[in-house]
N, C-alpha and C positions, 0 to 999 in steps of 0.2 A: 584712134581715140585720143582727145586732148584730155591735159589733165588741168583743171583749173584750183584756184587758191585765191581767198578773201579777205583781207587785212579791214582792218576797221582804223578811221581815223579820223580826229577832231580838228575840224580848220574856221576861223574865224578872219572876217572881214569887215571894213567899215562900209563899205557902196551897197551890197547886196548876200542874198541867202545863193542865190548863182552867182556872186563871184564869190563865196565863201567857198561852193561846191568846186568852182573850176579851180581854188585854187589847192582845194586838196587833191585834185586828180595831177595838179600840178607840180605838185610836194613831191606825192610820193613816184611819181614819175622819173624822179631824179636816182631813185635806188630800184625800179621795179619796172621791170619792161613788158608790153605785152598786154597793158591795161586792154581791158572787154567792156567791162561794164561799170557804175556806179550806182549805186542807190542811197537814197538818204534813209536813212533810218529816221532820222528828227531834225528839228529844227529850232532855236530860241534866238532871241534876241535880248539884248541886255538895253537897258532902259534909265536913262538919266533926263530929267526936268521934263518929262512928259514924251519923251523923244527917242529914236531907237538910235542907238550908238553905235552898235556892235551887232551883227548875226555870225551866228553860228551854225553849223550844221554838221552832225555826226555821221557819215556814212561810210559803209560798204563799197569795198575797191574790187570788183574781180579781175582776176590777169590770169592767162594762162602758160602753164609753163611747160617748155617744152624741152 
């Protein structure tokens, strides 16, 4: 039986909401090994002179630990 565990985490980026995503699976990669899955919970973008500057995206990191 594995035992899995879900960290939630806030990553932002300028090019995209998928490179915002890959780069929180990216982040937390560096302390957590064993990543499964990701899901976004949400999504925003920050918005200056009509234009999206920034996205961001909240999600769910599964890994399992063993």
């Amino acid at each position: 039986m594995a035992i899995h565990k879900v960290i939630e985490v806030i990553a932002q980026s300028g090019k995209s909401w998928e490179d915002a995503a890959q780069s929180a699976v990216k982040d937390a990669g560096k302390t957590v090994k064993n990543i499964r899955s990701i899901w976004i919970k949400n999504a925003e973008g920050v918005v200056e002179n009509n234009k999206i500057v920034a996205y961001r995206v909240n999600a769910h990191i599964t890994f399992e630990i063993k």
